[in-house]
C-alpha positions in Angstrom: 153.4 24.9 207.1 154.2 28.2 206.2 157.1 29.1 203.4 158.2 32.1 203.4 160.3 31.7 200.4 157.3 29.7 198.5 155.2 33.1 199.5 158.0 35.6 198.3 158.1 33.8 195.1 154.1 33.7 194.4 153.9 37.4 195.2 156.2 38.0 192.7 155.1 35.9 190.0 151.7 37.4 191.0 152.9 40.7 190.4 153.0 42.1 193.9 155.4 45.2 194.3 157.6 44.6 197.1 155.9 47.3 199.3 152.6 45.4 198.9 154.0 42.2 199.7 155.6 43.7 202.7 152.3 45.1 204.1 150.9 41.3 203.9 154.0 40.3 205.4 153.7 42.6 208.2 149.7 42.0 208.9 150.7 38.0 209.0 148.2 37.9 206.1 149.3 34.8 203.9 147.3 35.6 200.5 147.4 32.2 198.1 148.7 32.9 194.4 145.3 33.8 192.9 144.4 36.4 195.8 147.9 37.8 194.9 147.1 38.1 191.8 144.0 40.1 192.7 145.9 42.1 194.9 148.7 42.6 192.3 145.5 43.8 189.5 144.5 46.6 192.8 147.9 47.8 192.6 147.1 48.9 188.9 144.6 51.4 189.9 147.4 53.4 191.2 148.6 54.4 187.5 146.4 56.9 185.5 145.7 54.7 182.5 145.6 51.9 185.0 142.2 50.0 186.2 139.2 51.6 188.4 137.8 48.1 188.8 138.7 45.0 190.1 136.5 41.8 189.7 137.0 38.5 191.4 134.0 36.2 190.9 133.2 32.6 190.0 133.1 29.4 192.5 132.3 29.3 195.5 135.0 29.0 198.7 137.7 30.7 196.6 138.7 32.9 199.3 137.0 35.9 197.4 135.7 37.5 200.4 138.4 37.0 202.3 141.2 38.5 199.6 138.5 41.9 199.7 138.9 42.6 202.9 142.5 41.7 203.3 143.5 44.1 200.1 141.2 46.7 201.8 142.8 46.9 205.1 145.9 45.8 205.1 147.3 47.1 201.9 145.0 50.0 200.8 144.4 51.4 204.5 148.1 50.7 205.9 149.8 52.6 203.0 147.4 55.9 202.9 146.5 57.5 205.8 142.2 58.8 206.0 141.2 56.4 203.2 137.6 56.4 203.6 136.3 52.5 202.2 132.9 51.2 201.6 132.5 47.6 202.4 128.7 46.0 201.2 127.1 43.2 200.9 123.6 42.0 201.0 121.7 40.5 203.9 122.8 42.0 207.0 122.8 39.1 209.3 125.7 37.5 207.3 127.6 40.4 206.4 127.4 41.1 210.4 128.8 37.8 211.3 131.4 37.4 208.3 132.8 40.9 208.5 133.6 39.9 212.2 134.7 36.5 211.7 136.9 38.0 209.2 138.3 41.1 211.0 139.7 38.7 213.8 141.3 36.2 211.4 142.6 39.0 209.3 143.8 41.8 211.1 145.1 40.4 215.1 148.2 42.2 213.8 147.2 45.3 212.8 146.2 47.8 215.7 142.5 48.7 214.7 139.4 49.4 216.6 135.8 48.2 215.8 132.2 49.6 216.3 129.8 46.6 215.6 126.8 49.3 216.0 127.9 51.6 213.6 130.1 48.7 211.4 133.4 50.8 211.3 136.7 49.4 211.7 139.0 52.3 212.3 143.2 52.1 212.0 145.6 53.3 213.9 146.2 56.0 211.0 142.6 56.9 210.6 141.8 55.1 207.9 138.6 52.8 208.3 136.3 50.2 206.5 132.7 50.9 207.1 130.5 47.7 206.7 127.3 48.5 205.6 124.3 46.2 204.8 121.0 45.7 202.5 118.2 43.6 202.0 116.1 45.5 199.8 118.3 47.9 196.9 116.0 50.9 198.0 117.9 50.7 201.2 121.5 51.7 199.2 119.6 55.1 197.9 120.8 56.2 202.1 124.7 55.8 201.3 124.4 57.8 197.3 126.2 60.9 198.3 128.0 60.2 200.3 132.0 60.2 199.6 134.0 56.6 199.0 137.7 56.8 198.2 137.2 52.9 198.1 134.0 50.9 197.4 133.8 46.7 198.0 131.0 44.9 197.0 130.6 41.6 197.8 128.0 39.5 196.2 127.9 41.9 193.7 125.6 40.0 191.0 122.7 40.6 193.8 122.6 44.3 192.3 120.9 45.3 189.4 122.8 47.3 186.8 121.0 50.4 187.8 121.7 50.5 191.4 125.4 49.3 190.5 126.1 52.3 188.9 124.4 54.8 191.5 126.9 53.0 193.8 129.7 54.1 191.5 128.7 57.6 191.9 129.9 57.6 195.5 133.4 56.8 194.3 135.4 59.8 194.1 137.8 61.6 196.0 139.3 65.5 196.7 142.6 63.6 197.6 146.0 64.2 195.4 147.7 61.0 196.5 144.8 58.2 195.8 143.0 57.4 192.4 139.3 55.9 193.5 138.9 52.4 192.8 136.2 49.2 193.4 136.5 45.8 194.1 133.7 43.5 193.6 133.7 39.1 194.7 130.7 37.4 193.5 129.5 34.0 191.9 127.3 33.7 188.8 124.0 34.0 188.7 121.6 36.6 190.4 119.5 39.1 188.7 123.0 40.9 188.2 124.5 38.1 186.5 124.5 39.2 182.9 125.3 43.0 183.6 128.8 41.7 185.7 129.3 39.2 182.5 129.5 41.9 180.3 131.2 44.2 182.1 133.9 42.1 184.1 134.0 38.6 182.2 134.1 39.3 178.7 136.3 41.6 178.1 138.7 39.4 180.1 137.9 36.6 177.6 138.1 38.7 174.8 141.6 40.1 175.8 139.9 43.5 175.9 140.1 45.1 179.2 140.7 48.6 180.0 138.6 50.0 182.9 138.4 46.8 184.6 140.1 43.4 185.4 139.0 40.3 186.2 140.0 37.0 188.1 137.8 34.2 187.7 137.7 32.0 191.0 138.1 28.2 191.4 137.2 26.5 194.3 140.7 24.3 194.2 142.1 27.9 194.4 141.8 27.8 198.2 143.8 24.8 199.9 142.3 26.2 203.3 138.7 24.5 201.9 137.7 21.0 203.5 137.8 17.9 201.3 134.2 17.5 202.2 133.3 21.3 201.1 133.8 20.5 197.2 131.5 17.3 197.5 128.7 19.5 198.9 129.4 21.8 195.7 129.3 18.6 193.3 126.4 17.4 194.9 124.3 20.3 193.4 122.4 20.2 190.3 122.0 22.3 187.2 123.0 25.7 187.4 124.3 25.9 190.8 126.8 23.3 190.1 127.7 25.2 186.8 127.8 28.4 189.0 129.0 27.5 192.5 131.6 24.4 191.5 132.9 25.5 188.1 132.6 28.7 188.3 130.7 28.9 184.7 129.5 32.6 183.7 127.8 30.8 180.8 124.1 30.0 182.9 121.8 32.5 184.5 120.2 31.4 187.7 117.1 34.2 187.0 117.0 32.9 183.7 114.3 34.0 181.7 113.7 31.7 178.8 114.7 28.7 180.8 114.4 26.4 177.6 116.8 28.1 175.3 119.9 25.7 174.1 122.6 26.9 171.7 122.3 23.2 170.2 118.7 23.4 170.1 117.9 26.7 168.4 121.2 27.6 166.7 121.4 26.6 163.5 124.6 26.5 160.8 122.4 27.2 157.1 118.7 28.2 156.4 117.4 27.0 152.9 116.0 30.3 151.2 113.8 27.9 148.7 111.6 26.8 152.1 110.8 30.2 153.2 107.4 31.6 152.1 107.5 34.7 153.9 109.9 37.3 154.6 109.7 39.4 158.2 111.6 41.6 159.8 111.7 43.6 163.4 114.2 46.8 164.7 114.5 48.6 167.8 115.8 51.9 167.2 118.3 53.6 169.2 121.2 55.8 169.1 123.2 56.0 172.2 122.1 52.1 172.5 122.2 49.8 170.0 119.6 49.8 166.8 119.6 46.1 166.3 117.6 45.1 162.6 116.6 41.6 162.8 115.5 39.5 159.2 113.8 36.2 159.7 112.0 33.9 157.6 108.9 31.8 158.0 108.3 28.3 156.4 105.2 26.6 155.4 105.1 25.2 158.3 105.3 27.7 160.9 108.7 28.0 162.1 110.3 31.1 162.4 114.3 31.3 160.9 116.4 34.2 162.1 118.7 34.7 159.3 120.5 37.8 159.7 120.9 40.6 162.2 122.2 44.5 161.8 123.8 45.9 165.1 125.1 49.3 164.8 125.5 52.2 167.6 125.4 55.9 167.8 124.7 56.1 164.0 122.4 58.2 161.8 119.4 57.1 160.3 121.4 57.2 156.7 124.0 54.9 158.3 121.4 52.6 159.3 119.4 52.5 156.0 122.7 51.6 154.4 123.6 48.8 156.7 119.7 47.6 156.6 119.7 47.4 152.7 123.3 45.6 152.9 121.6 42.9 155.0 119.2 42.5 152.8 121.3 42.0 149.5 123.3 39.4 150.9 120.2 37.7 151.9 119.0 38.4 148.3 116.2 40.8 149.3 115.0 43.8 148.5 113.0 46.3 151.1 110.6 48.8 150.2 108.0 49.1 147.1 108.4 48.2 144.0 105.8 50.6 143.0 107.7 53.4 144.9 110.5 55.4 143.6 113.5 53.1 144.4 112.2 51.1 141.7 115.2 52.0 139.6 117.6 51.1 142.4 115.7 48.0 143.2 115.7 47.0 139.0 120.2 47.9 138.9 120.6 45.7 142.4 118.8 42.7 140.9 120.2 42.6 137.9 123.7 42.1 139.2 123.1 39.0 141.3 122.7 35.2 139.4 120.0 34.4 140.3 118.6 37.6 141.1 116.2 38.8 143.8 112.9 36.9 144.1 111.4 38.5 147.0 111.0 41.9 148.7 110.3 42.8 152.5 107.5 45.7 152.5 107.6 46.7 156.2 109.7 47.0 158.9 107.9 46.2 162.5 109.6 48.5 165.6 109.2 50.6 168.6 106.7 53.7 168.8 109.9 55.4 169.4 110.0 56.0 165.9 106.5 57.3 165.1 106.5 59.7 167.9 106.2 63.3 166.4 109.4 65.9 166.4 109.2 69.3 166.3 108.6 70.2 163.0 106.1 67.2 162.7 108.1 64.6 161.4 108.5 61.1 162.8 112.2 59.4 162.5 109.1 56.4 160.7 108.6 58.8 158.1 112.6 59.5 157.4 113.1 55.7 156.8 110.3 55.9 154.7 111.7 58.7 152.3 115.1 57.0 152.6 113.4 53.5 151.0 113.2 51.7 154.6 108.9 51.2 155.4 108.4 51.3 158.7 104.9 50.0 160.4 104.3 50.4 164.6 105.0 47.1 166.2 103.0 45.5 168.6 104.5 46.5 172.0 103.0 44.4 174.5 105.7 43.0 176.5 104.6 40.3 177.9 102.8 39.2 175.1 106.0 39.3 173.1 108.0 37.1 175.8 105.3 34.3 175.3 105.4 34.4 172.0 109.1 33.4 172.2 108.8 31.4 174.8 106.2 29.6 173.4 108.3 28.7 169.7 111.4 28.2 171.9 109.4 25.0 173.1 111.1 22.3 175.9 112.9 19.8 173.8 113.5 18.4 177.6 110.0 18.3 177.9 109.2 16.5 174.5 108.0 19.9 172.9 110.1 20.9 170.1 111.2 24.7 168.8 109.8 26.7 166.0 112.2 29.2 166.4 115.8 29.1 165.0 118.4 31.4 165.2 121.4 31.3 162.4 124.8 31.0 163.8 125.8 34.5 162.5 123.5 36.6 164.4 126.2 37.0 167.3 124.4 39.6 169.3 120.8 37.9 169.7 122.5 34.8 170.7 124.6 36.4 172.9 121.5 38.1 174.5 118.9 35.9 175.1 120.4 33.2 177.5 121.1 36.1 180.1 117.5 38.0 179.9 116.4 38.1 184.1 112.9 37.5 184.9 111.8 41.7 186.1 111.4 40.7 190.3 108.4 43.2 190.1 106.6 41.7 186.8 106.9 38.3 186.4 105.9 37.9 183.2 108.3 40.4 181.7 111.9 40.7 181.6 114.2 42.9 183.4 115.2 45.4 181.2 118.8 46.5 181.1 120.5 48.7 178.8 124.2 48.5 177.1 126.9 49.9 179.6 129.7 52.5 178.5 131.8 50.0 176.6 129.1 48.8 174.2 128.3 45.2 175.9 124.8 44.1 177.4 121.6 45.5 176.8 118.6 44.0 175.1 118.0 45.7 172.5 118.3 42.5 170.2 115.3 40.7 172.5 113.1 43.8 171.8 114.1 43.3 168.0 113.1 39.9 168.6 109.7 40.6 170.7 108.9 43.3 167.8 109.2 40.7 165.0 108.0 37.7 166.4 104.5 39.2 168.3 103.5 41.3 165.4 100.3 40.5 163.0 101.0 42.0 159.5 97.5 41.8 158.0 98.6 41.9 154.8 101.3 39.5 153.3 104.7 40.7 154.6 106.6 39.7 151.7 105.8 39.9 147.5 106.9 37.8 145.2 108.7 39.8 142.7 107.4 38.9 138.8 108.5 40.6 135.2 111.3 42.9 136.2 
């Protein structure tokens, strides 16, 4: 039974200015305290250093969808009159029949007309919601353009990055009395799953949002659910019980390298003594990440990831510092001995008990690198002067991916890894779990790229892929005797 004190009090421990709660009030829209909170995060898109984005994602039958179009019409549409919104989802047999289903449970209180051809509900003060529909992304390229003072996308981890951000493009405005904002509802996985982690979920872990918020969804969330709905969702298996019942952001339902386990290929220490040979891979870039890895191989064939560089929009000098830094705490030394850092490799071994014993001579990356500027030069050939050899790495990407996916092995399966990846290398470990298979070449992965805050990308796979698929026909590393 209805409360409307009990309702009063969660919209304000929610965070609900009293004028929002009053439009709810007045639609006969009974929002549970999580959906107010949502609504309460919308609200701060009014201020200037306030929120553009609003995510609500996790488990399934959290009343996500419901809260969207709820905060949509009767809050943002009642409260400004000719607010143009954007309602999408994919598949448009389902987004048909829920925006309908939803309309008449919503809004039989709010004086509204709808078009089901054209998918517009319009207010009585002009302001409308315009359901539109895809199956394929290429269909979305018909709405870029267009003007949105208000964009909701449901299902939002069915987008790619790429097409994501065209959509955002479409969300501006002329008004003076409206900032622009977006609202997305979505459960993990999907081939969008990693670019809405790392835009929406971890900086609300982290404590670090700014542009966006985010409210992860629980399926005990909505008390409206039958008993019988959250067996069906603990009946599933693997991932889709991760994703759909617990709402876990940690899986990827695309997943790429299916077989990789934090407790199978994460290690705490790598013995120096057991490594024979020293190798190293980098993918260059500036506005994205250059990300150095160092690895190790023992006697035996397995491959160690010791030690990573990450570092952004920096100069090649930067980078040579922070490469060479890596490599003295590993005890290494990169470059020739014969070459004329010899003096600055003979003053950094001597201060280390016991000193260096081994030296990387090449670096494998991109053919980014080696391709050739203006005045002739290659970006290859200013590592080189600045002590840092660089040799082409073999590119081939889906010859890389096997590679990996080969030493990853299937412990499931009784075959075990011969890659291992040291606890401190934070931004490969981060990256590999949530690599998508690409839906037009199967054996490669979907390539994404590091958004505006510095999270995502994959630039520490292609670091990987470099290191791991390329033959050095010489031996990588030289013992180091008589200095």
């Amino acid at each position: 039974m209805f409360n409307p004190d009990q309702y009063a009090q969660d919209a304000l421990r929610a965070g609900c200015p009293p004028d929002q709660y009053a439009n709810f009030v007045r639609a006969g829209i009974i929002l549970q305290p999580r959906q107010l909170a949502a609504s309460a995060a919308a609200r701060l898109c009014d201020h200037p250093d306030g929120p553009s984005a609003i995510g609500y994602g996790g488990a399934r039958g959290g009343g996500k969808s419901h809260w969207l179009l709820a905060q949509m019409g009767a809050d943002d549409c009642q409260r400004r009159t000719g607010l143009k919104c954007l309602l999408l989802r994919k598949d448009g047999k389902s987004n048909n029949e829920n925006f309908q289903d939803l309309r008449r449970r919503i809004f039989p209180a709010l004086k509204h007309t709808f078009n089901a051809s054209t998918g517009t509900l319009v207010f009585a003060n002009g302001s409308r919601i315009i359901a539109r529909h895809y199956q394929h992304e290429k269909e979305i390229n018909a709405l870029l353009g267009i003007e949105y003072d208000v964009i909701g996308i449901e299902e939002a981890t069915t987008l790619t990055e790429c097409k994501y951000q065209d959509l955002l493009t479409c969300l501006r405005t002329s008004r003076t009395d409206w900032r622009p904002r977006h609202y997305s509802t979505t459960n993990p996985g999907g081939v969008g799953h990693e670019w809405y982690r790392q835009t929406f979920v971890v900086p609300f872990e982290r404590g670090a949002e700014s542009a966006t918020r985010f409210l992860p969804a629980r399926v005990d969330d909505n008390r409206f659910n039958n008993p019988e709905y959250k067996n069906i969702l603990a009946g599933c298996t693997g991932w889709k019980k991760e994703a759909w019942l617990h709402g876990n952001w940690n899986i990827a339902s695309g997943q790429f390298f299916r077989t990789f386990r934090y407790s199978d290929h994460v290690v705490s220490q790598v013995d120096p003594n057991n490594i024979v040979e020293w190798v190293a891979g980098m993918d260059y870039g500036y506005t994205h990440y250059t990300v150095v890895l160092l690895g190790g191989r023992d006697a035996v064939g397995n491959l160690f990831i010791v030690d990573e560089f990450v570092a952004r929009n920096a100069i090649p000098q930067q980078l040579v510092m922070g490469i060479k830094e890596m490599c003295q705490r590993n005890r290494l030394f990169v470059g020739n001995p014969n070459g004329p850092h010899l003096g600055e490799m003979m003053k950094i071994r001597r201060r280390f008990d016991p000193p260096y014993s081994w030296r990387i001579r090449q670096i494998s990356a991109g053919t980014d690198l080696f391709s050739t500027q203006f005045d002739g030069s290659s970006l290859a050939g200013h590592f080189a002067s600045l002590g840092i050899p660089i040799r082409p790495a073999n590119t081939h990407r889906a010859q890389g991916w096997a590679e990996i996916q080969q030493r990853l092995g299937d412990v499931a399966a009784g075959f075990p890894p011969t890659l291992f990846i040291h606890q401190r290398c934070h931004h490969l470990i981060d990256c590999l779990p949530f690599l998508q298979h690409d839906p037009n070449q199967p054996a490669d992965v979907l390539k994404t790229d590091v958004n505006e805050e510095g999270l995502g990308g994959d630039d520490a796979a292609d670091a990987l892929r470099y290191l791991v698929a390329t033959r050095i026909p010489w031996s990588g590393t030289v013992k180091l005797r008589g200095f």
